[in-house]
C-alpha positions in Angstrom: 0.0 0.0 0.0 2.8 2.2 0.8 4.1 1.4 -2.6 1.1 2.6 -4.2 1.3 6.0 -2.5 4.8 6.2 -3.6 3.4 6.3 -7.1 0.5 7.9 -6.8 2.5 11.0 -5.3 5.4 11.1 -7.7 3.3 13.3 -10.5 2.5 15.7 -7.6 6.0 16.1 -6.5 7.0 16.3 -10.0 4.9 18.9 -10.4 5.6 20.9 -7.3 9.3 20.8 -8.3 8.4 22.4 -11.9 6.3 24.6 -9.9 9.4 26.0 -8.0 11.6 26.1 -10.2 9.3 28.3 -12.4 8.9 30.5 -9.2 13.0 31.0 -9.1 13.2 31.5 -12.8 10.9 33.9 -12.3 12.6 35.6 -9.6 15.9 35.7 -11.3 14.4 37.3 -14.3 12.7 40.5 -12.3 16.3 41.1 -11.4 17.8 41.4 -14.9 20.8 43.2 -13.6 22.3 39.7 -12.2 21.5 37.8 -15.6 24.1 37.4 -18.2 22.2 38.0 -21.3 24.9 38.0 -23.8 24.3 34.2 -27.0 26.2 33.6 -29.9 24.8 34.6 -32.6 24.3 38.1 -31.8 25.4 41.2 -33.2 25.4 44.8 -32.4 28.0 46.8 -30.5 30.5 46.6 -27.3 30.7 49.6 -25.3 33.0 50.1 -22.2 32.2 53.3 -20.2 32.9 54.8 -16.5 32.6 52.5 -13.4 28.6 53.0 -12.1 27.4 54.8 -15.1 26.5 51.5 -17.2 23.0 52.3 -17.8 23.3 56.1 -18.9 26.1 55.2 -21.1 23.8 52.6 -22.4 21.0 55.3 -22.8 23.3 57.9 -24.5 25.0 55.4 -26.6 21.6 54.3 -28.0 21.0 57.7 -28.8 23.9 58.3 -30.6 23.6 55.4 -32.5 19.5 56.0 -33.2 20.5 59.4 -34.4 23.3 58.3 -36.8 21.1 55.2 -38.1 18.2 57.2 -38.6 20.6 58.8 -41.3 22.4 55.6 -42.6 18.9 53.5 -42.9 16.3 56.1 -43.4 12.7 54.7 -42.9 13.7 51.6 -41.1 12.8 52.9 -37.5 9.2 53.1 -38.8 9.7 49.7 -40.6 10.6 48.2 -37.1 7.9 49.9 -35.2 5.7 48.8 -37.4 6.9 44.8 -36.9 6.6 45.4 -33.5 3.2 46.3 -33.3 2.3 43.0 -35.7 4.1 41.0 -33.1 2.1 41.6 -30.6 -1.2 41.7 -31.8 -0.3 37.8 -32.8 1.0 37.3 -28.8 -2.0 38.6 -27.8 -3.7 35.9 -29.4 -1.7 33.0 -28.9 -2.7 30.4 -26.5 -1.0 29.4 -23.2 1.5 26.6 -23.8 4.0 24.7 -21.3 6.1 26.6 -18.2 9.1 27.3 -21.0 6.6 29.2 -23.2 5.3 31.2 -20.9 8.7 32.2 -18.7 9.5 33.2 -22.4 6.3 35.6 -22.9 6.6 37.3 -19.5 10.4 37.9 -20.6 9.7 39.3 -23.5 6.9 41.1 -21.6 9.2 42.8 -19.2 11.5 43.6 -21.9 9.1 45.1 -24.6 8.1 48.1 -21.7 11.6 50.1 -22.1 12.7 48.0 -25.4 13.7 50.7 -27.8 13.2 50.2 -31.5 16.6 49.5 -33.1 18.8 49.0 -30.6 18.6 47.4 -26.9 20.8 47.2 -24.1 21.7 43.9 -22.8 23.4 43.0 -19.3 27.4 41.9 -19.1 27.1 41.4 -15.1 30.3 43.3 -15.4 31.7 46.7 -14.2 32.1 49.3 -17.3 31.0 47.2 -19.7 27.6 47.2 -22.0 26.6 45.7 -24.7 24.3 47.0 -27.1 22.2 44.4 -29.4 21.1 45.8 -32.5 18.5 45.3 -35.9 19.5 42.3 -37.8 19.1 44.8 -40.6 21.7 46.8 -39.5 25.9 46.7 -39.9 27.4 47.1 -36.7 31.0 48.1 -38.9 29.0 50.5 -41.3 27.6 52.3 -38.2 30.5 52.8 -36.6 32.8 54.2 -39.5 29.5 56.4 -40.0 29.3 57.3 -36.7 33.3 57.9 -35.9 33.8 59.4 -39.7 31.9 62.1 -38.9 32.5 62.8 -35.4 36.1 63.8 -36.4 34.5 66.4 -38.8 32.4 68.4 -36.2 34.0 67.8 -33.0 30.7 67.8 -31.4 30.9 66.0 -27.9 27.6 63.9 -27.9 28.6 61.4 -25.0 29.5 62.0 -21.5 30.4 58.5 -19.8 30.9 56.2 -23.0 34.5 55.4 -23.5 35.0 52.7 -26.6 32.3 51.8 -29.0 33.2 48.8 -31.1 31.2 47.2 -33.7 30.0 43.7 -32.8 30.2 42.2 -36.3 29.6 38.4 -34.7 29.4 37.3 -31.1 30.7 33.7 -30.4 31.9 31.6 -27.8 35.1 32.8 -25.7 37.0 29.8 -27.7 40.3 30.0 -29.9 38.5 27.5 -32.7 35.7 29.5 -32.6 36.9 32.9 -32.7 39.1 31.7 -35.8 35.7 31.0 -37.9 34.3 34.4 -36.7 37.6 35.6 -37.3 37.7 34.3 -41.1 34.0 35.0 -41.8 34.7 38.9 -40.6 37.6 39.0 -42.8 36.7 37.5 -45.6 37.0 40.4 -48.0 40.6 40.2 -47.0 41.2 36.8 -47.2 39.9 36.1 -50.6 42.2 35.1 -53.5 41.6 38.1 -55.6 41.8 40.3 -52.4 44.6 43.4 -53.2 47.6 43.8 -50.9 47.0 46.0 -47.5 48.1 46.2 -43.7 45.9 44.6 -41.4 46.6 44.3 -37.1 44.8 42.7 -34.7 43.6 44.0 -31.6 42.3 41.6 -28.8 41.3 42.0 -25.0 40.6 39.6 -22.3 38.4 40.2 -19.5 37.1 37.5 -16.8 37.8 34.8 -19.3 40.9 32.1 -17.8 40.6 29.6 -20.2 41.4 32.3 -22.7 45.2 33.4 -23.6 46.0 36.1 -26.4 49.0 34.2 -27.3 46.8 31.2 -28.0 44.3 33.7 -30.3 46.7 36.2 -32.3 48.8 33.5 -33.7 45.4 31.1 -34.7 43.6 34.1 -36.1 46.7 35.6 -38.1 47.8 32.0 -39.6 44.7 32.0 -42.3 46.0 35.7 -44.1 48.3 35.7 -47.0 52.0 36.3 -46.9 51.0 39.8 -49.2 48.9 41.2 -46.6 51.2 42.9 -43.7 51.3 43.3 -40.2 51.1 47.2 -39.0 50.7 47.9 -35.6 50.6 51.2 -36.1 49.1 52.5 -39.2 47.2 49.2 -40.3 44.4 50.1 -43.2 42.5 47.3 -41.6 42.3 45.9 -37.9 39.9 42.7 -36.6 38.9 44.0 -33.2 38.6 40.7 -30.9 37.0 41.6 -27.2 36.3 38.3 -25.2 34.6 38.4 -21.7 33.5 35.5 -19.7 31.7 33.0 -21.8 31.5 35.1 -25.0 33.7 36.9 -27.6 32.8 39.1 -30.2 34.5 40.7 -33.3 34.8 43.3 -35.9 36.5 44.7 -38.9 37.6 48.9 -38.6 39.2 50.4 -41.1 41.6 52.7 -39.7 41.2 52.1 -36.5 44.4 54.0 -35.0 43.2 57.2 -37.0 39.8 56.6 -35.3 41.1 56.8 -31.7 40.9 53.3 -31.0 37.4 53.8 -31.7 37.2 55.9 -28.0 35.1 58.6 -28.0 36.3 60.0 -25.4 39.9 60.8 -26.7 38.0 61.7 -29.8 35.9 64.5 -27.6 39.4 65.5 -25.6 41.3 66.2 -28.0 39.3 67.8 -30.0 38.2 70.1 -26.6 41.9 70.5 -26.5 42.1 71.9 -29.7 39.9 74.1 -30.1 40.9 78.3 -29.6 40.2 80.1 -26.0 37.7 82.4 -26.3 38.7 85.9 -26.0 37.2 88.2 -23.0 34.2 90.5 -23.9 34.5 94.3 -24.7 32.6 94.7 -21.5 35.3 93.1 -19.1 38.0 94.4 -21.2 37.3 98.0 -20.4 36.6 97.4 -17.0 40.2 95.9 -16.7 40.9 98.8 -18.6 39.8 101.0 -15.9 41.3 99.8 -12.9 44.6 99.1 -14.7 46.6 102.3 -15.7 47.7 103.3 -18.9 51.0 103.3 -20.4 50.9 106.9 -20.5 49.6 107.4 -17.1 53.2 105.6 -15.8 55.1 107.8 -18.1 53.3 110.7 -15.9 53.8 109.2 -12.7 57.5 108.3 -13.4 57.8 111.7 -14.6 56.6 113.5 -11.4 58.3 111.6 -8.9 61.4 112.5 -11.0 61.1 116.1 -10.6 59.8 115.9 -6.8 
């Protein structure tokens, strides 16, 4: 009889176990800020900024990047939008399906209430670091020349706490044999047999990733590129950016990434603060130094009394 209750209550405590761990997957996810959102697969843009100001860089970089793609890819906000608002009319009328499908609607329900259109920030679980997932429709490299190419040309500071903005051509697994395909599929302009002769350099950080070693990556990724292309580790016409970070890495191509600053926006703004002419005093503030200050033939006059006294 025992026996029988055994089995009797094994669907029930099956259930009860489901049951809790949909409660702690649900309280994990109200807490996004301890959830390490970051797949393969992936694309959109890496972003290191000031320690504690990871969500307004976030919100300025999105801006800057909503205001430059809105002149790169005119009309594709409102063709976004306009997906968006498809997509949910059909969640609205979807049935209810298992635990998995519905953790994965109130997800996407917690997400879709500050979602922006093109772009959406995504959580590293690490200090100074953001990563910015954009529109499958848009070129994480093109926007970043864009966005850097003209930059140079007005000078105009637009962020305050954003440091490096790096275009996330492919995000893949924080793994040499891995990063070598991304690597080779990032590159392959430059790595075809008709490709013409040019400098290229590599540029690869490591952050919270052991099993990771840059002498293990630069050698592996650098092997696949023909003897006519050359190394230039200062001037290179073309430079594979490789950032890995716990589990994930991800990679782009800039073209002339030293002349870009690294691709750091805030060197960008400095120098060009740096640069630019002090501005004279007004008229105003002039003459009333004027006033107070005497005259050059005012000491003639006094050095000529006190002479003759």
């Amino acid at each position: 009889m025992g026996k029988r209750s055994a089995e009797k209550s094994a669907p029930a405590a099956q259930q009860e176990k489901r049951a809790k761990r949909f409660q702690q997957m649900k309280d994990r996810f109200k807490n996004p800020s301890h959830v390490f959102e970051i797949s393969p697969g992936m694309k959109g843009f890496f972003v290191t900024c000031t320690r504690g100001r990871e969500k307004k860089s976030a919100s300025e970089t999105i801006d800057l990047l909503e205001e430059y793609a809105a002149r790169l890819y005119p009309g594709l906000e409102e063709e976004v939008e306009q997906a968006n608002n498809d997509s949910d009319k059909n969640d609205a009328g979807s049935a209810e399906g298992d635990i998995e499908s519905e953790i994965a609607r109130e997800l996407e329900g917690m997400k879709s209430k500050t979602k922006p259109k093109l772009f959406r920030s995504l959580q590293t679980t690490i200090d100074c670091l953001v990563y910015i997932k954009c529109d499958r429709r848009i070129d994480p490299e093109r926007l970043v020349q864009f966005v850097f190419s003209d930059l140079s040309k007005t000078r105009q500071r637009k962020t305050r706490f954003t440091s490096r903005l790096i275009p996330a051509k492919i995000t893949t697994t924080a793994k040499v044999d891995a990063i070598v395909k991304a690597a080779k599929e990032v590159a392959h302009s430059l790595l075809a047999a008709d490709a013409e002769p040019t400098t290229f350099a590599l540029a690869v950080n490591i952050r919270y990733c052991d099993g990771l070693k840059r002498d293990d990556v630069i050698p592996a990724v650098a092997a696949p590129f023909d003897a006519k292309h050359k190394v230039d580790l200062t001037n290179a016409k073309y430079t594979i950016v490789i950032e890995a970070f716990k589990s994930m890495c991800i990679l782009g191509l800039v073209e002339n990434y030293n002349a870009l600053k690294r691709l750091n926006l805030q060197t960008l703004f400095d120098e060009s603060d740096a640069k630019k002419p002090k501005t004279a005093k007004p008229e105003s503030l002039q003459g009333e130094q004027n006033e107070d200050t005497p005259s050059k033939d005012d000491k003639e006059d006094k050095d000529t009394t006190e002479q003759g006294s």
